[in-house]
C-alpha positions in Angstrom: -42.8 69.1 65.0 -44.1 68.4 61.4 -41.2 70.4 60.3 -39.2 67.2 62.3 -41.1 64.9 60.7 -40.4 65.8 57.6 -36.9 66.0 57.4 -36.5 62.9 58.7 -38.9 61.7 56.0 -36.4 63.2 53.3 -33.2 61.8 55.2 -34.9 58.3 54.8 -35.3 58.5 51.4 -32.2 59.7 50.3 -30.8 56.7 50.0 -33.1 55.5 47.0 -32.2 58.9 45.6 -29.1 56.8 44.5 -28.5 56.4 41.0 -29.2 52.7 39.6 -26.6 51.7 37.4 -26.7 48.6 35.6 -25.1 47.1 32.3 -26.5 44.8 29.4 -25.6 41.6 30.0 -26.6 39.6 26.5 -24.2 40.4 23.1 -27.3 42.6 21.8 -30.5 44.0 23.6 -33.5 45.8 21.9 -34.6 48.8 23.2 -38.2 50.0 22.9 -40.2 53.0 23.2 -42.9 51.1 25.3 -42.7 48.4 28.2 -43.8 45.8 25.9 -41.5 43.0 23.1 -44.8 44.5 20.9 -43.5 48.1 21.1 -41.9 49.7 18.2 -38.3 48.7 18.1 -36.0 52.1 18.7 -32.4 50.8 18.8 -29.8 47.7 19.3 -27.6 48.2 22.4 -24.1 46.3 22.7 -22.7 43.7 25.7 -21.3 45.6 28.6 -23.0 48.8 27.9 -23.8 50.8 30.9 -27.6 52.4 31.4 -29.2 54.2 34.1 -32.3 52.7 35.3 -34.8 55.8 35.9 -38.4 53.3 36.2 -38.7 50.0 37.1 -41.8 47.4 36.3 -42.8 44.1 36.4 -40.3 42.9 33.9 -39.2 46.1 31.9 -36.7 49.2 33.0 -36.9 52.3 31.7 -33.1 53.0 30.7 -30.8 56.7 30.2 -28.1 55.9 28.4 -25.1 57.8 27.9 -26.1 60.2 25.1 -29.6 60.7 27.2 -32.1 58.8 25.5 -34.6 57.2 27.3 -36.3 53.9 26.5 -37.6 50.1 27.6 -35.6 47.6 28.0 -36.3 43.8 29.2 -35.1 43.4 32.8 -33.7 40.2 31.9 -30.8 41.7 29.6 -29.3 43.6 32.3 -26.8 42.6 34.9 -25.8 44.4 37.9 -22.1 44.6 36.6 -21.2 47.9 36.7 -19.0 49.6 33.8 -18.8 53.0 32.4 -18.4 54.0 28.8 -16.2 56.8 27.9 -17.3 60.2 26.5 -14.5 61.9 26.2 -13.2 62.5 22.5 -10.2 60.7 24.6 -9.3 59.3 27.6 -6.0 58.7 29.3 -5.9 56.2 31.6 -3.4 56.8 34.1 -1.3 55.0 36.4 -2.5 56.8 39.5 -5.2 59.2 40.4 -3.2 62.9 39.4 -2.7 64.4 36.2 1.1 63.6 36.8 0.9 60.3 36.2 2.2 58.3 33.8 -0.2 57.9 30.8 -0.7 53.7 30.5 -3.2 53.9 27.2 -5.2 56.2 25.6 -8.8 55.4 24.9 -11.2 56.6 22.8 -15.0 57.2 22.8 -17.7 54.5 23.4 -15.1 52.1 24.7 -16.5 50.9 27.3 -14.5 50.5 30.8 -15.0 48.0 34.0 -15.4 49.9 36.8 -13.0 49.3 39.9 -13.5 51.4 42.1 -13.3 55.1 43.8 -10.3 57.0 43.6 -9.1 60.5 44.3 -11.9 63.3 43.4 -12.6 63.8 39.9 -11.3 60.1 39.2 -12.2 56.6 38.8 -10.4 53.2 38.8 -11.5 50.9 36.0 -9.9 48.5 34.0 -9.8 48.1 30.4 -11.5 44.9 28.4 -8.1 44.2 26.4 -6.3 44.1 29.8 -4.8 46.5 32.1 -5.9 48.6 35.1 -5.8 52.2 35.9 -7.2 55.8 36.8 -9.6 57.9 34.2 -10.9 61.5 35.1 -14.3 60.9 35.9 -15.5 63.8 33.8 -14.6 61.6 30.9 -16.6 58.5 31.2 -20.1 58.0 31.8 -22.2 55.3 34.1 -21.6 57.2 37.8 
């Protein structure tokens, strides 16, 4: 029986396992080491940026961002828009979800993508801030 109770414990938190993906939503947010505007000042981080949100407090979030760095960030610069910034030395964005596909523009690291959507496995729909739409492997973006 507890063995019961605890799986149905773990199967109702899984949900909030989830990962929390959010994006900065001002054209520049500071980034501290503490959860405090008094905290030492670590690093500038750019509009539309995508960050992980790994602990959440009354005001602050405690942010991963792409390269793996961790630190605070005022709640209040973040939106829930979701985009993903690209890894990859290169990315092709396709025309469809294959490798076959016709290549629409290529794309290069740190740009950072709106995302659109699921696609086939291993790929992502997104669209590009200068215009256009398309499929990128998701092994060469970051924010999922």
């Amino acid at each position: 029986m507890r063995c019961l109770f605890a799986v149905l414990a773990l199967l109702v938190s899984l949900p909030s396992l989830a990962a929390d993906y959010r994006s900065v939503g001002v054209p520049a947010a500071i980034l501290y080491d503490a959860p405090s505007d008094k905290a030492r000042k670590l690093y500038l981080i750019k509009t539309a940026t995508p960050v992980e949100v790994v602990v959440k407090l009354e005001g602050w979030l405690k942010v991963r961002d792409a390269e793996g760095s961790l630190a605070w960030i005022a709640s209040s610069q973040l939106v829930d828009r979701r985009t993903l910034i690209v890894t990859a030395a290169h990315a092709e964005l396709r025309a469809a979800d294959n490798d076959n596909a016709p290549v629409s523009r290529q794309v290069e690291k740190w740009v950072v993508l709106d995302y659109a959507g699921p696609a086939a496995p291993g790929w992502v729909r997104v669209s590009h801030p200068e215009g256009g739409s398309g499929f990128v492997r998701a092994n060469q973006v970051w924010g999922l």
